[in-house]
C-alpha positions as CSV (number, residue, x, y, z in Angstrom):
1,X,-8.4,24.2,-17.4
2,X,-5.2,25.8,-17.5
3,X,-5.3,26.2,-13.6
4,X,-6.2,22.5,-13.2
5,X,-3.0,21.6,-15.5
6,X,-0.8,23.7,-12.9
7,X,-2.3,21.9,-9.9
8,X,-1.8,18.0,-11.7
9,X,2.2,19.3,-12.6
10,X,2.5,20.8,-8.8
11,X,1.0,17.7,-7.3
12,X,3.1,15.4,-9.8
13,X,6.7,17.2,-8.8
14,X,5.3,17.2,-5.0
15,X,4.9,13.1,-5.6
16,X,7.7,12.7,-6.7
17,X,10.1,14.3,-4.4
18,X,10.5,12.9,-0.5
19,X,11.6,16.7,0.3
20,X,11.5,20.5,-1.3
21,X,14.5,21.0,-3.1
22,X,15.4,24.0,-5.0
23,X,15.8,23.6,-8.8
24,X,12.8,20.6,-9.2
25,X,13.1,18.2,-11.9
26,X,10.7,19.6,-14.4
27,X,10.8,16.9,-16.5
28,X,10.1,14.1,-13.6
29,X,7.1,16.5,-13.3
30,X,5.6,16.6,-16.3
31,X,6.0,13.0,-16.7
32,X,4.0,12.1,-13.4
33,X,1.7,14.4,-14.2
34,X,1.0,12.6,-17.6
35,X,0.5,9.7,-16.0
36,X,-2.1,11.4,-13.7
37,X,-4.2,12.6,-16.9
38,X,-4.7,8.9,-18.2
39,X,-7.3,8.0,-15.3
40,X,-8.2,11.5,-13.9
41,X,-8.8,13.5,-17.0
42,X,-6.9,16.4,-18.8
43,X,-9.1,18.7,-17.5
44,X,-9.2,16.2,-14.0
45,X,-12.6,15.0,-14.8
46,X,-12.1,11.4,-14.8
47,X,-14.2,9.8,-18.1
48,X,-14.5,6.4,-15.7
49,X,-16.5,6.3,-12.6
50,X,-13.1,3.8,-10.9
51,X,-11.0,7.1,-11.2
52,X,-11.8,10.1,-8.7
53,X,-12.4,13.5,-10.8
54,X,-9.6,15.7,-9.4
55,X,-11.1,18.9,-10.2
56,X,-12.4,20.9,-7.8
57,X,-10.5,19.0,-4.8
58,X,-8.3,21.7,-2.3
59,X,-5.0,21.5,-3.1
60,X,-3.7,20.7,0.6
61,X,-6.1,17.8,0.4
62,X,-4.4,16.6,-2.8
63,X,-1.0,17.0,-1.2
64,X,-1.9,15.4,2.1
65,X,-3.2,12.2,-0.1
66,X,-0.4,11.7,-2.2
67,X,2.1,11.5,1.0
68,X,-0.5,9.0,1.5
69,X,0.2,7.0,-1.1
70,X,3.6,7.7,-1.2
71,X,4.0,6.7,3.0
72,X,2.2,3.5,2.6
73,X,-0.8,4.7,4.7
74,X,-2.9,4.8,1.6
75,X,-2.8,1.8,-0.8
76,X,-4.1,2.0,-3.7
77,X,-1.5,-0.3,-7.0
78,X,-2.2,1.6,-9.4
79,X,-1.0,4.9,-7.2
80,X,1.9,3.7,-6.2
């Protein structure tokens, strides 16, 4: 579970930045990774059957979605 929390915070500060910059917002972070728990799950096993379970995904796949949604090429409102 602990692993699964460090993948939601590492995607959320990923999402959140348009490039890798040293000395990340932490904070930012944390906060979009909160907003990932409320559909996908603490534990990212979403409780809903609308909201993909995250756990158990590859981590480059999670990446190359949320530039995704961040690009435009993926739409999804509530991702955005």
């Amino acid at each position: 579970m602990k692993q699964l929390i460090k993948m939601i915070f590492a995607v959320g500060i990923v999402a959140a930045s348009a490039n890798v910059m040293a000395g990340a917002d932490i904070k930012a972070g944390e906060e979009k990774a909160t907003a990932c728990v409320a559909c996908h799950g603490a534990s990212g096993v979403s409780v809903n059957p609308m909201f993909p379970t995250l756990a158990g995904q590859h981590a480059d796949y999670m990446v190359q979605v949320l530039n995704a949604y961040k690009s435009g090429k993926r739409k999804n409102p509530i991702m955005q």
